[in-house]
mmCIF file as Biopython writes it, N, C-alpha, C and O atoms, coordinates in Angstrom:
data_model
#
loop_
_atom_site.group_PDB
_atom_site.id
_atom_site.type_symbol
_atom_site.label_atom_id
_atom_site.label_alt_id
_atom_site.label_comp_id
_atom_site.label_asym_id
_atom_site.label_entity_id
_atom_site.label_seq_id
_atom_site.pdbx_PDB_ins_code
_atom_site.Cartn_x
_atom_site.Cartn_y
_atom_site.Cartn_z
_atom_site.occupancy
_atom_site.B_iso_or_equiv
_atom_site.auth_seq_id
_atom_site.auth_asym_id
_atom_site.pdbx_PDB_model_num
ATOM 1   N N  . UNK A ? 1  ? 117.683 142.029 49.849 1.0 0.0 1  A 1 
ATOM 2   C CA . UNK A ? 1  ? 118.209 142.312 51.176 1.0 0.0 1  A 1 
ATOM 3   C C  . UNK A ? 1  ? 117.407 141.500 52.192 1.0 0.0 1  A 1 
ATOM 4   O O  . UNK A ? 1  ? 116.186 141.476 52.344 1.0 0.0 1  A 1 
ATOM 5   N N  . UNK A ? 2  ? 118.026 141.072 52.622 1.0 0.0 2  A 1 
ATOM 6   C CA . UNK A ? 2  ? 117.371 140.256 54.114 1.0 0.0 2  A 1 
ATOM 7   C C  . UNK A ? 2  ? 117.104 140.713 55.583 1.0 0.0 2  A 1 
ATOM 8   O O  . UNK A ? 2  ? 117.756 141.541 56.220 1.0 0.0 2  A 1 
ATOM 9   N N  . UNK A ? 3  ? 115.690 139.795 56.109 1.0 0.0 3  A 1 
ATOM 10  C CA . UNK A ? 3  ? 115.597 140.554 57.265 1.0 0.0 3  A 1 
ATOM 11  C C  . UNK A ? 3  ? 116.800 140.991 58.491 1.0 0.0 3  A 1 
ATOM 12  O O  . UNK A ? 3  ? 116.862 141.925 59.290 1.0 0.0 3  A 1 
ATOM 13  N N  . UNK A ? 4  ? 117.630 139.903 58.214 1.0 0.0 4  A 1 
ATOM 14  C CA . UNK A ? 4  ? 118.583 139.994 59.283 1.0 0.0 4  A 1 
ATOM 15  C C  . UNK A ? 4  ? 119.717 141.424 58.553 1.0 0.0 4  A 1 
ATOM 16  O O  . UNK A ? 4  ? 120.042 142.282 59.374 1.0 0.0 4  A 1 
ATOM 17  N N  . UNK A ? 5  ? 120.127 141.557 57.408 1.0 0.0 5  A 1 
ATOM 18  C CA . UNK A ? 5  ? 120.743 142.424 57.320 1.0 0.0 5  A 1 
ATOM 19  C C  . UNK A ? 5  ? 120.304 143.866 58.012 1.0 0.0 5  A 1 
ATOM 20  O O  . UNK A ? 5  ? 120.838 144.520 58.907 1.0 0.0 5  A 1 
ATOM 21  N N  . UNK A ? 6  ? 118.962 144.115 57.125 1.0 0.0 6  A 1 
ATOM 22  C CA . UNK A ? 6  ? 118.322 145.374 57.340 1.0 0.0 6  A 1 
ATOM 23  C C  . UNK A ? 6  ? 118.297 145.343 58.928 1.0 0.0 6  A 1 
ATOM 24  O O  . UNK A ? 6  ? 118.714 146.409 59.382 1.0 0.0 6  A 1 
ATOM 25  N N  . UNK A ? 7  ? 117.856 144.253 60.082 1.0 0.0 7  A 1 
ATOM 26  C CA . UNK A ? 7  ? 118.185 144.787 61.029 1.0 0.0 7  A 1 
ATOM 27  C C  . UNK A ? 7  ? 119.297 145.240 61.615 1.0 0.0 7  A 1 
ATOM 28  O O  . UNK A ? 7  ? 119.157 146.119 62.466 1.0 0.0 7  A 1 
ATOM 29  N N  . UNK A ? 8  ? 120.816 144.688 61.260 1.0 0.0 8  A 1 
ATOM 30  C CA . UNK A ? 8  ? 121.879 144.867 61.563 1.0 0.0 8  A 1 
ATOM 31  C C  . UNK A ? 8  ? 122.200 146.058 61.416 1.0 0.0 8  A 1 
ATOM 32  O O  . UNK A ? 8  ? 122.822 146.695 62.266 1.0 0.0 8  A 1 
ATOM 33  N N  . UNK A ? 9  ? 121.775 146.559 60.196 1.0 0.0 9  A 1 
ATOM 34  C CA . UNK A ? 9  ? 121.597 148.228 60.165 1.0 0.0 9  A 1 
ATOM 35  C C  . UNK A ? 9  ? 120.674 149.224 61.047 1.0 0.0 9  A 1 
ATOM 36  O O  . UNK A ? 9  ? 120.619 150.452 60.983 1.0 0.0 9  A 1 
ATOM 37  N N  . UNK A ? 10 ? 119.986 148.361 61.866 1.0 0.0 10 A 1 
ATOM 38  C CA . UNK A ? 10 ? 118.602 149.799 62.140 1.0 0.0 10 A 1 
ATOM 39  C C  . UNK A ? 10 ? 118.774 149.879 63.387 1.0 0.0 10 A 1 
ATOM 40  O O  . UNK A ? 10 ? 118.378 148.989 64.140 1.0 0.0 10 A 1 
ATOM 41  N N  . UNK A ? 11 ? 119.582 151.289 63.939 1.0 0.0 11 A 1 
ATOM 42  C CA . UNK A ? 11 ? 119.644 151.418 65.424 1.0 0.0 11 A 1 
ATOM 43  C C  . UNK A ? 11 ? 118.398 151.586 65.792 1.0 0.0 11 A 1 
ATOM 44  O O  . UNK A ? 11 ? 117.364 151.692 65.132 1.0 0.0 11 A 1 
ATOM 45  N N  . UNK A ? 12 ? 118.697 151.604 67.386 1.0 0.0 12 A 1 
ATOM 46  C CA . UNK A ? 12 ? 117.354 151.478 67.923 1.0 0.0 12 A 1 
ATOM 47  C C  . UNK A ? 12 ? 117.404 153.063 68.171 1.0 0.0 12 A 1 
ATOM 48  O O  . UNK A ? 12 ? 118.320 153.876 68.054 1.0 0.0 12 A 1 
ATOM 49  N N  . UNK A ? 13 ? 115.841 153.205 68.622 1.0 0.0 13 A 1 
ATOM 50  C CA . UNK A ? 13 ? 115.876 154.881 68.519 1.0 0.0 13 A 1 
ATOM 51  C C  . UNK A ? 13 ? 114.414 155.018 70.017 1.0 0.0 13 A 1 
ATOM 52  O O  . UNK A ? 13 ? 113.899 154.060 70.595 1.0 0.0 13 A 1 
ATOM 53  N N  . UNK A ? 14 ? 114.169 156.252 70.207 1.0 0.0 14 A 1 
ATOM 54  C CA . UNK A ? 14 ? 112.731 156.248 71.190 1.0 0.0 14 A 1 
ATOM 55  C C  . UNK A ? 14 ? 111.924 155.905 71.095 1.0 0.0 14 A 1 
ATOM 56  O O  . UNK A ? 14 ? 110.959 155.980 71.856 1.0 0.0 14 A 1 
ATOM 57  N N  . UNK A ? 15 ? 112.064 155.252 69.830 1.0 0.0 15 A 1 
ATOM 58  C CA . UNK A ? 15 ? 110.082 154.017 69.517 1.0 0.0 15 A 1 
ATOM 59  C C  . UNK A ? 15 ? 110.271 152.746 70.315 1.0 0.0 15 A 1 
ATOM 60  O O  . UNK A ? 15 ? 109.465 152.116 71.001 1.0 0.0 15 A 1 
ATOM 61  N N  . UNK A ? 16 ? 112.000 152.460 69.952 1.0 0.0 16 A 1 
ATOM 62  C CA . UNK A ? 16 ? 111.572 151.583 70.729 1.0 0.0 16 A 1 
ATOM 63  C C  . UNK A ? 16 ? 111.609 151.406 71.784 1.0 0.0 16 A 1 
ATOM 64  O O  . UNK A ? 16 ? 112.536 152.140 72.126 1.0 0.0 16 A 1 
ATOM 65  N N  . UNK A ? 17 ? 110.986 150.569 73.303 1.0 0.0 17 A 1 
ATOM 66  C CA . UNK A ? 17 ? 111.138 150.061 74.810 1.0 0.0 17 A 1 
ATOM 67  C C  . UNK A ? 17 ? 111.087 149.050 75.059 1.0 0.0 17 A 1 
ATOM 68  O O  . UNK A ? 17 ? 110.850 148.052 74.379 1.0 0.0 17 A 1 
ATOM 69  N N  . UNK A ? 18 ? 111.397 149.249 76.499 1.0 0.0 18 A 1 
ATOM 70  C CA . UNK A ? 18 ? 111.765 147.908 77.121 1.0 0.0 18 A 1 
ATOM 71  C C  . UNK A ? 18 ? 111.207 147.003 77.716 1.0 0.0 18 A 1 
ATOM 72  O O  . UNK A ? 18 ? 110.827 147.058 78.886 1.0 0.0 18 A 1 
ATOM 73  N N  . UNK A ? 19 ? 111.091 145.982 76.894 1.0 0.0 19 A 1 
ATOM 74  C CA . UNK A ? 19 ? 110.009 145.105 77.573 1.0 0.0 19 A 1 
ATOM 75  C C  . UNK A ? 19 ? 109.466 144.658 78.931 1.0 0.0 19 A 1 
ATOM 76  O O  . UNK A ? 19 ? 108.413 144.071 79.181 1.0 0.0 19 A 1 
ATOM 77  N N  . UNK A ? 20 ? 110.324 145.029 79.652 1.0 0.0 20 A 1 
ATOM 78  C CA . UNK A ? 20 ? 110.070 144.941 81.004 1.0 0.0 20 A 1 
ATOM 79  C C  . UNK A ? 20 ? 109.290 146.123 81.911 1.0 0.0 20 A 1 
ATOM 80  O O  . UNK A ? 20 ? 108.210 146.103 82.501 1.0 0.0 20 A 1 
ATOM 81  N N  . UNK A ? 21 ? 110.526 147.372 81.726 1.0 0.0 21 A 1 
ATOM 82  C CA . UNK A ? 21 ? 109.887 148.486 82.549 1.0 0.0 21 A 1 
ATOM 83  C C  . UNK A ? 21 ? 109.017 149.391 81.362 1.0 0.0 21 A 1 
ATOM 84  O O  . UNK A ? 21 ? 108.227 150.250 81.753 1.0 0.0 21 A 1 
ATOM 85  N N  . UNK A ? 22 ? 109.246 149.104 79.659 1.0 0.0 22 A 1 
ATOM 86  C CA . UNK A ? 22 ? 108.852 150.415 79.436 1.0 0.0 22 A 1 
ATOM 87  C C  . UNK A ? 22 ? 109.542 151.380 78.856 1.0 0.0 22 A 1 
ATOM 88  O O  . UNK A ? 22 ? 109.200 151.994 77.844 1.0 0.0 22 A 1 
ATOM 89  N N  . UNK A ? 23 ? 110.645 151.550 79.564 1.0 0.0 23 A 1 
ATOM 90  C CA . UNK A ? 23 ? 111.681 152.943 78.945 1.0 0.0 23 A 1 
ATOM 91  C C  . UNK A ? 23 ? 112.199 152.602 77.950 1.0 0.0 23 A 1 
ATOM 92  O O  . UNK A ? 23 ? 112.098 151.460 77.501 1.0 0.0 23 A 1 
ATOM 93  N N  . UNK A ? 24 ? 113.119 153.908 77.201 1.0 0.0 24 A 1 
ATOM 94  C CA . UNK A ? 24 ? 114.079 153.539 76.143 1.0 0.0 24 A 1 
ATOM 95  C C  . UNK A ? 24 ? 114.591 152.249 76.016 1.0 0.0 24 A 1 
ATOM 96  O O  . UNK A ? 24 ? 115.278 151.785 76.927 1.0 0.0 24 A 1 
ATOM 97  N N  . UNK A ? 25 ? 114.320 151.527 74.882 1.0 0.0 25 A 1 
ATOM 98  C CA . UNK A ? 25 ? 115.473 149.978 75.152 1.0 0.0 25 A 1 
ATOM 99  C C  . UNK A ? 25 ? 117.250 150.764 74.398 1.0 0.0 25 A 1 
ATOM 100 O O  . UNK A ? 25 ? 117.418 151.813 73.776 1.0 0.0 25 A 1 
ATOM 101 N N  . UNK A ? 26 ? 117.898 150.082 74.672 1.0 0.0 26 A 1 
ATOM 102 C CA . UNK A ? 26 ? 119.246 150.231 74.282 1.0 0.0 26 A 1 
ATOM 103 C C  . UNK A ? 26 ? 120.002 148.870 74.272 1.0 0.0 26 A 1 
ATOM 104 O O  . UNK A ? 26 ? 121.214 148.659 74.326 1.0 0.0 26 A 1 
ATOM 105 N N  . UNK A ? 27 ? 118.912 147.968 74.186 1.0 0.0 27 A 1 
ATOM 106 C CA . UNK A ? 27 ? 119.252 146.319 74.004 1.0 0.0 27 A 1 
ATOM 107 C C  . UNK A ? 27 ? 118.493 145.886 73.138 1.0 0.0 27 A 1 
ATOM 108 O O  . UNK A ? 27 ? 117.300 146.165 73.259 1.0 0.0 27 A 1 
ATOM 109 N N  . UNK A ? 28 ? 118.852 145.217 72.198 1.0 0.0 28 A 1 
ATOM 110 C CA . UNK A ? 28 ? 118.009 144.157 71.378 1.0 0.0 28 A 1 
ATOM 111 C C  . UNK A ? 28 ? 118.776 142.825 71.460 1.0 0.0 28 A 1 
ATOM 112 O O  . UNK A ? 28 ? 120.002 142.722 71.433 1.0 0.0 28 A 1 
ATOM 113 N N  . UNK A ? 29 ? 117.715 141.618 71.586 1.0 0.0 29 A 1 
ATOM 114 C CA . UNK A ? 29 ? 118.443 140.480 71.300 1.0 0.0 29 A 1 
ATOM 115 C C  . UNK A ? 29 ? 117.333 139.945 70.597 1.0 0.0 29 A 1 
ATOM 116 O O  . UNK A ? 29 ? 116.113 140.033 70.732 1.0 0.0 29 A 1 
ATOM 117 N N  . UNK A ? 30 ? 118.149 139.326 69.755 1.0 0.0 30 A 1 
ATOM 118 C CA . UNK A ? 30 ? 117.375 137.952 68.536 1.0 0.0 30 A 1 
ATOM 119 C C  . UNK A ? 30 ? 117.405 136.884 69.104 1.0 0.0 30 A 1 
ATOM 120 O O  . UNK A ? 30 ? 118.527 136.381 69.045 1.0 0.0 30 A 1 
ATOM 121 N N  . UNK A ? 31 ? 116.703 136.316 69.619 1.0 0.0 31 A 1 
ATOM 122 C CA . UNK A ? 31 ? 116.416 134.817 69.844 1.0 0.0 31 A 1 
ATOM 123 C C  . UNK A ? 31 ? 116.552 134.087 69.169 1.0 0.0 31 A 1 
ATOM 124 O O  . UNK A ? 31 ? 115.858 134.063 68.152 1.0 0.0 31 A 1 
ATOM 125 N N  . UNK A ? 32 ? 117.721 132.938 69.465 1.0 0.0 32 A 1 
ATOM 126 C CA . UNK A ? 32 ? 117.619 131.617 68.653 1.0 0.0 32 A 1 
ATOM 127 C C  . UNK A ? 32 ? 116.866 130.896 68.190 1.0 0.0 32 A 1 
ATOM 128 O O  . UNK A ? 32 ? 117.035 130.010 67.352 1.0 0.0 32 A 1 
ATOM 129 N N  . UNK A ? 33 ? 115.601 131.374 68.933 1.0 0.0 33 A 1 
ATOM 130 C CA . UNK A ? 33 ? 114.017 130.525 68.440 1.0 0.0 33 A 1 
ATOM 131 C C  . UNK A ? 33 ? 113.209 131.648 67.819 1.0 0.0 33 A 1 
ATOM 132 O O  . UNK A ? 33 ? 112.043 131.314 67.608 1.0 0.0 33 A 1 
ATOM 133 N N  . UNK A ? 34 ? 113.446 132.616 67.548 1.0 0.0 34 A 1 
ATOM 134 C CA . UNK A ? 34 ? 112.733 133.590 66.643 1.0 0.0 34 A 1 
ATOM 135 C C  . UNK A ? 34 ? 112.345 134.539 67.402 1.0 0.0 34 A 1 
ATOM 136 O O  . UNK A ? 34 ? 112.327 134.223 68.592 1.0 0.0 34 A 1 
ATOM 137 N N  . UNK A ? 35 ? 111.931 135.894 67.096 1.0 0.0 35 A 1 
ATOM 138 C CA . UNK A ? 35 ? 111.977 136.500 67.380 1.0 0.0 35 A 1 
ATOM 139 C C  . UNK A ? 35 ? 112.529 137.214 68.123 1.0 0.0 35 A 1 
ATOM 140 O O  . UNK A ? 35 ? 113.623 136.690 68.336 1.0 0.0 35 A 1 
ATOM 141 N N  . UNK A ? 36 ? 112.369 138.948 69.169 1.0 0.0 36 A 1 
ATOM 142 C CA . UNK A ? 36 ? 113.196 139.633 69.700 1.0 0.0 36 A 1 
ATOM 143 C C  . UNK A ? 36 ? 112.716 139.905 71.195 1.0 0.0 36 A 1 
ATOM 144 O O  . UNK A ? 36 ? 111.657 139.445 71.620 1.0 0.0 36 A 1 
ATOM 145 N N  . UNK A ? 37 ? 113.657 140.758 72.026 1.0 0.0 37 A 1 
ATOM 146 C CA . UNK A ? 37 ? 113.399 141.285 73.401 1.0 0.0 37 A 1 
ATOM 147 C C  . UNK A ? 37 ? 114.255 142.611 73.314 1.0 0.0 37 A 1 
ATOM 148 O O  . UNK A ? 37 ? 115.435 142.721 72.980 1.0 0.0 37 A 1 
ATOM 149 N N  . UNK A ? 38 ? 113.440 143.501 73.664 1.0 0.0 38 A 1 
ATOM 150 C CA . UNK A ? 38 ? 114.097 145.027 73.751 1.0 0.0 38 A 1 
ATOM 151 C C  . UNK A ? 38 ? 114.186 144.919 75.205 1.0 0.0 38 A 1 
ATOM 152 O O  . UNK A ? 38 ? 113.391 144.305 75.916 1.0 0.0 38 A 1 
ATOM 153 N N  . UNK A ? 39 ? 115.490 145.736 75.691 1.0 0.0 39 A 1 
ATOM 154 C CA . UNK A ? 39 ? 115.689 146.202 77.186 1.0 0.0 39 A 1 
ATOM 155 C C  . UNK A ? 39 ? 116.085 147.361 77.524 1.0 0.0 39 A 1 
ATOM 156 O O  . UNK A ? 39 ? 116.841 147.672 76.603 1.0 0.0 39 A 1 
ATOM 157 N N  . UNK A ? 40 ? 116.055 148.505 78.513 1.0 0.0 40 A 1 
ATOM 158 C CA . UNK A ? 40 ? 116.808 149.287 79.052 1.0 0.0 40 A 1 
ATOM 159 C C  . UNK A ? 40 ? 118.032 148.825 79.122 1.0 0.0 40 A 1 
ATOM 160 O O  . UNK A ? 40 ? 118.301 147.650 79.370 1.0 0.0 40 A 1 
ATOM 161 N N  . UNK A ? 41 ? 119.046 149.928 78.857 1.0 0.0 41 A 1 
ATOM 162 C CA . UNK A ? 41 ? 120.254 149.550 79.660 1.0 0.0 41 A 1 
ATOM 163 C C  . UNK A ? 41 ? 120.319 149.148 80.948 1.0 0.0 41 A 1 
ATOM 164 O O  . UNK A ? 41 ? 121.503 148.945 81.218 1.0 0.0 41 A 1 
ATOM 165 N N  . UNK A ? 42 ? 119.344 148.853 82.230 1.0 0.0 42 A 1 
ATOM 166 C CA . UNK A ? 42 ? 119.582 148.329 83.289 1.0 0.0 42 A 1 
ATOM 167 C C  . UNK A ? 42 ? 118.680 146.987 83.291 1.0 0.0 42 A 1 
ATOM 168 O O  . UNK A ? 42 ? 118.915 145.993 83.977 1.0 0.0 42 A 1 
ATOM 169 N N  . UNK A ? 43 ? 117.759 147.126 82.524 1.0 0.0 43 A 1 
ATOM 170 C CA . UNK A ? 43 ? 117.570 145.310 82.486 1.0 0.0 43 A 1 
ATOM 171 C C  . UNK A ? 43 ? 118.085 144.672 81.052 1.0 0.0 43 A 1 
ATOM 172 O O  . UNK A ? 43 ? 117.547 143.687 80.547 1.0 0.0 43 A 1 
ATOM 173 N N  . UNK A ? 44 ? 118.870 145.164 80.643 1.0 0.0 44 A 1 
ATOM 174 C CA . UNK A ? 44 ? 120.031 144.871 79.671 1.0 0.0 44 A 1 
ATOM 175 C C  . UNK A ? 44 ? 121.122 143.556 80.262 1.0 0.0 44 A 1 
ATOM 176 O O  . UNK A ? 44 ? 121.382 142.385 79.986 1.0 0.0 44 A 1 
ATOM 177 N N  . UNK A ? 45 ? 121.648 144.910 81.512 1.0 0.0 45 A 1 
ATOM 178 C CA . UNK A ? 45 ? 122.583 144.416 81.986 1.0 0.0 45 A 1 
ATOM 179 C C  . UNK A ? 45 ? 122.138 143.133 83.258 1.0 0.0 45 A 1 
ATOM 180 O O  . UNK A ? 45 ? 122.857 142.326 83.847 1.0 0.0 45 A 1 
ATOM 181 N N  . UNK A ? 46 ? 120.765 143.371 83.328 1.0 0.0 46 A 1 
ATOM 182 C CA . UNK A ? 46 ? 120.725 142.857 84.434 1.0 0.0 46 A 1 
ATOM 183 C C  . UNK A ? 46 ? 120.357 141.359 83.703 1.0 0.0 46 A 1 
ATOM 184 O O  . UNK A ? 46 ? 120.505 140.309 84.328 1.0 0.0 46 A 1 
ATOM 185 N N  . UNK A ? 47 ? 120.061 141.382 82.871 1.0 0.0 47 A 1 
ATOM 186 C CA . UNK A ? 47 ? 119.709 139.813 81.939 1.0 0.0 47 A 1 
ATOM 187 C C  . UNK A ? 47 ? 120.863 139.233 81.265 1.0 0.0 47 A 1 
ATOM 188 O O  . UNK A ? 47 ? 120.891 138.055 80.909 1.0 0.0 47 A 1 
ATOM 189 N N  . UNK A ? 48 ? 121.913 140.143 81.071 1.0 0.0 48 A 1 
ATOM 190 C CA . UNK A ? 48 ? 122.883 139.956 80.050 1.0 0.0 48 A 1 
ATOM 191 C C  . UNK A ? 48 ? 123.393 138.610 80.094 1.0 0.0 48 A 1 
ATOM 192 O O  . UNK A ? 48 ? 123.725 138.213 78.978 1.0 0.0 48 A 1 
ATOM 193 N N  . UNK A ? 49 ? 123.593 137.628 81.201 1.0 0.0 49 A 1 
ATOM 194 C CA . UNK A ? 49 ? 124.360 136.355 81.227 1.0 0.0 49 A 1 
ATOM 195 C C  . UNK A ? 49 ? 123.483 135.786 79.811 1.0 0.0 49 A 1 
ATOM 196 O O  . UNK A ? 49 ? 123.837 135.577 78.651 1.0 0.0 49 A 1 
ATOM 197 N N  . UNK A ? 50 ? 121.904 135.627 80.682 1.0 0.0 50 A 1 
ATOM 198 C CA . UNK A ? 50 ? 120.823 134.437 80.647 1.0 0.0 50 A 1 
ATOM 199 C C  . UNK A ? 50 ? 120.532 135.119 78.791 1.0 0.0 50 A 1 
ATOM 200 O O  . UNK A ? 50 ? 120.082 134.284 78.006 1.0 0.0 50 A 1 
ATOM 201 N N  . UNK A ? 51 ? 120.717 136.097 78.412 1.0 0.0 51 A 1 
ATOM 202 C CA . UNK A ? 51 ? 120.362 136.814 76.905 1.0 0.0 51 A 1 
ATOM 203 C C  . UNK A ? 51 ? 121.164 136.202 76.429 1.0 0.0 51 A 1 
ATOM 204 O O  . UNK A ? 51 ? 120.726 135.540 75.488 1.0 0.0 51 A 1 
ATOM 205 N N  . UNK A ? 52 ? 122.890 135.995 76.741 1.0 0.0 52 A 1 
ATOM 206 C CA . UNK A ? 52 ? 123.960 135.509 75.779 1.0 0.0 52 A 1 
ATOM 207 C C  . UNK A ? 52 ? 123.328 133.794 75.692 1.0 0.0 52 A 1 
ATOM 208 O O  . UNK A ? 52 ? 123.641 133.083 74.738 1.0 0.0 52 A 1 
ATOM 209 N N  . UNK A ? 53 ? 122.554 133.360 76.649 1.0 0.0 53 A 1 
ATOM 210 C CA . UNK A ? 53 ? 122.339 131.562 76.311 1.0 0.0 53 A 1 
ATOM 211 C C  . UNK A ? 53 ? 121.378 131.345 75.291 1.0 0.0 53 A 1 
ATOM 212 O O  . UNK A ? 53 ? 121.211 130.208 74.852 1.0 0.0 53 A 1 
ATOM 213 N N  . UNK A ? 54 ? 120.770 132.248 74.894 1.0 0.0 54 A 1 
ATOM 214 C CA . UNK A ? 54 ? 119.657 132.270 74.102 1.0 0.0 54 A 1 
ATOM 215 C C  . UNK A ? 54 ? 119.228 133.085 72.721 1.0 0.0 54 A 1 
ATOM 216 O O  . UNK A ? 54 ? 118.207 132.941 72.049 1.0 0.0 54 A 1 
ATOM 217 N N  . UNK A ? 55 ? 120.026 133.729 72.577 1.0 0.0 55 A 1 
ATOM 218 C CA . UNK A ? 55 ? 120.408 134.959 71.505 1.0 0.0 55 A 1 
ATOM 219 C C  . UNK A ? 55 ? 121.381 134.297 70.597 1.0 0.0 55 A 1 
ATOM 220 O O  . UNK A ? 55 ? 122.308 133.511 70.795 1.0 0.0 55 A 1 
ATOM 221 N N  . UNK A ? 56 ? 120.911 134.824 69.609 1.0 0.0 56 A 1 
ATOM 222 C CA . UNK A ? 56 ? 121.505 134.538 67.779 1.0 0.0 56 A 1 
ATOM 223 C C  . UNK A ? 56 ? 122.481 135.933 68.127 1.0 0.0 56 A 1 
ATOM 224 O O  . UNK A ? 56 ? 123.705 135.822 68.045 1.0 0.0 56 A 1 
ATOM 225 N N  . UNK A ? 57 ? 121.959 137.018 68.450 1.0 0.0 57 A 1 
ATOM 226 C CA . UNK A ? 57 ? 122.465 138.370 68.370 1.0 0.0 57 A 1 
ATOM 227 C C  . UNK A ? 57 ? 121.964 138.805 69.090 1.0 0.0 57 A 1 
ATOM 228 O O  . UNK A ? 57 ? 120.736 138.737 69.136 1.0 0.0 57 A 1 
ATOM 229 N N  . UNK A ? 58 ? 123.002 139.739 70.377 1.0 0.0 58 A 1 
ATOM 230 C CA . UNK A ? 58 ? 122.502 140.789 71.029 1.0 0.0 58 A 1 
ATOM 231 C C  . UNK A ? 58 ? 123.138 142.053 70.484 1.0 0.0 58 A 1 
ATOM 232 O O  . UNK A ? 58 ? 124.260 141.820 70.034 1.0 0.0 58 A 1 
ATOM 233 N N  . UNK A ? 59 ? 122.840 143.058 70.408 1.0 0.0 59 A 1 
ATOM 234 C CA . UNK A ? 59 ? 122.647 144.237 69.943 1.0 0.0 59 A 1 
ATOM 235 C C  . UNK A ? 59 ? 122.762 145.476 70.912 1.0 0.0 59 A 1 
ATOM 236 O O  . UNK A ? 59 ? 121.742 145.811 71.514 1.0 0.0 59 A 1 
ATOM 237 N N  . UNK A ? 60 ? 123.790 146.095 71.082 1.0 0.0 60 A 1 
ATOM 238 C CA . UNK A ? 60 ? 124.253 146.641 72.874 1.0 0.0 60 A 1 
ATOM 239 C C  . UNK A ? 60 ? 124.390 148.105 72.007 1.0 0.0 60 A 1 
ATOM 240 O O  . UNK A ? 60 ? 125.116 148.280 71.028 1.0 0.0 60 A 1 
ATOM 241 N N  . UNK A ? 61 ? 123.622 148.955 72.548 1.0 0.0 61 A 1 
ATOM 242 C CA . UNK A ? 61 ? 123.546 150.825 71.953 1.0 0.0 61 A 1 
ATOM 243 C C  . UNK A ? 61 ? 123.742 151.470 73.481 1.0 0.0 61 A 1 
ATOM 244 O O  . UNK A ? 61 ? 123.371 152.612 73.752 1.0 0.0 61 A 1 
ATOM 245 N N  . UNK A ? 62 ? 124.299 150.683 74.319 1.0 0.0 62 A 1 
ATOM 246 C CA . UNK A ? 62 ? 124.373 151.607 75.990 1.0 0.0 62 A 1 
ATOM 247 C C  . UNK A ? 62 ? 125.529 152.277 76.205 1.0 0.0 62 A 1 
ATOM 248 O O  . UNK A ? 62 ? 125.987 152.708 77.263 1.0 0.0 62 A 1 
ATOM 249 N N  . UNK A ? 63 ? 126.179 152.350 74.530 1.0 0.0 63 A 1 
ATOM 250 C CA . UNK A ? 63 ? 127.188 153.448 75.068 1.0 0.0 63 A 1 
ATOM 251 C C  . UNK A ? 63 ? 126.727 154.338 74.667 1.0 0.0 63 A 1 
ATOM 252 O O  . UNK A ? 63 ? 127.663 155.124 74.518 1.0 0.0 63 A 1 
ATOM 253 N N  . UNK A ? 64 ? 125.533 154.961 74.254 1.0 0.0 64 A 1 
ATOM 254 C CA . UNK A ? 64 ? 124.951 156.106 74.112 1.0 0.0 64 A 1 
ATOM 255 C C  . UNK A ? 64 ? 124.708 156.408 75.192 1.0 0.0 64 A 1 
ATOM 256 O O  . UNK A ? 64 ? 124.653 157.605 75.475 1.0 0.0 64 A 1 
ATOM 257 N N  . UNK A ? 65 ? 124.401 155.086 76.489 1.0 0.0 65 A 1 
ATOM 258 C CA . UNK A ? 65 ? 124.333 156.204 77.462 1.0 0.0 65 A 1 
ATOM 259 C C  . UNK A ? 65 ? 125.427 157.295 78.233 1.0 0.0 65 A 1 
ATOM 260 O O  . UNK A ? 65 ? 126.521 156.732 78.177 1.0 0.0 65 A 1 
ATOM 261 N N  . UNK A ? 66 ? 125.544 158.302 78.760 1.0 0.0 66 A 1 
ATOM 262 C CA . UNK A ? 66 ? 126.197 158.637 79.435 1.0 0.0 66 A 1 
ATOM 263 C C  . UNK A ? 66 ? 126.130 159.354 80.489 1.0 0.0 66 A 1 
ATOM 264 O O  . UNK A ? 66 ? 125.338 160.285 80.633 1.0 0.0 66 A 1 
ATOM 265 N N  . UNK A ? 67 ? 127.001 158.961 81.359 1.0 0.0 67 A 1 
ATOM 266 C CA . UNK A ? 67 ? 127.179 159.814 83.048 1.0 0.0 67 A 1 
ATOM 267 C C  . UNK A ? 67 ? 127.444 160.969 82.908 1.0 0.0 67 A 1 
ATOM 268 O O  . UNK A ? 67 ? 128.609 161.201 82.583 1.0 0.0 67 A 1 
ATOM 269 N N  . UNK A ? 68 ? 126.731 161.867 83.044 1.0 0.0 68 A 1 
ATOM 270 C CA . UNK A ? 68 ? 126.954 163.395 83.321 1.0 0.0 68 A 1 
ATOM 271 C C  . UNK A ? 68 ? 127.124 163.766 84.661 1.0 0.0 68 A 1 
ATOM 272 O O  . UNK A ? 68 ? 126.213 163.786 85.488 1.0 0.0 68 A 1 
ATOM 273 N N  . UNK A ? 69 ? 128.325 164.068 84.877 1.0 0.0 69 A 1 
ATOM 274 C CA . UNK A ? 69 ? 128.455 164.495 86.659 1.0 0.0 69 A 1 
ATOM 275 C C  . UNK A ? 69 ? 128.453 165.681 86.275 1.0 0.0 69 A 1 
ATOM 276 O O  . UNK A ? 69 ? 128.906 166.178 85.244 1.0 0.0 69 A 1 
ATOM 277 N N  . UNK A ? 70 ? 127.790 166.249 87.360 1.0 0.0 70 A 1 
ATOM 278 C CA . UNK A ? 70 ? 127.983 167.862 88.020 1.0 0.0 70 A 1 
ATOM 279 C C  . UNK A ? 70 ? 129.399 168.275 88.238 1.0 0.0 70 A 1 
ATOM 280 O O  . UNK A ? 70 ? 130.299 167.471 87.992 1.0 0.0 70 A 1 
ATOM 281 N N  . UNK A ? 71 ? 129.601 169.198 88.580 1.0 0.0 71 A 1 
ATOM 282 C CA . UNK A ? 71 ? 131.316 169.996 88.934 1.0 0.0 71 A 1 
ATOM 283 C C  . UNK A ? 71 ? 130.720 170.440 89.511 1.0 0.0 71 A 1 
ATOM 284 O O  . UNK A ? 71 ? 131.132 171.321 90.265 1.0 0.0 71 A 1 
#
């Protein structure tokens, strides 16, 4: 089994964060030049163009997030 499979399988979970702020990541991208970058869903989105120019694979788990409104 290969590294890239086994990752294709391994959601991300609360170990991992985001390289920027810290929090939960709910982004992974593989770099075309090796290695990775974990993000929050808001510096996910906020990198997302400049991640697709440079990424083998991005890896998007932010529909786990969800909006809970009040009633």
């Amino acid at each position: 089994m290969t590294d890239q499979l086994i990752f294709e399988t391994t959601p991300l979970n609360a170990v991992d964060r985001c390289d920027r702020c810290g929090a939960q990541a709910y982004v992974r991208a593989v770099l075309l030049s090796g290695g990775e970058l974990l993000f929050c869903g808001h510096h996910g989105k906020e990198y997302a163009e400049k991640l697709k120019q440079v990424s083998a694979k991005i890896q998007d788990e932010t529909d786990k997030l969800v909006d809970v409104s009040s009633n």
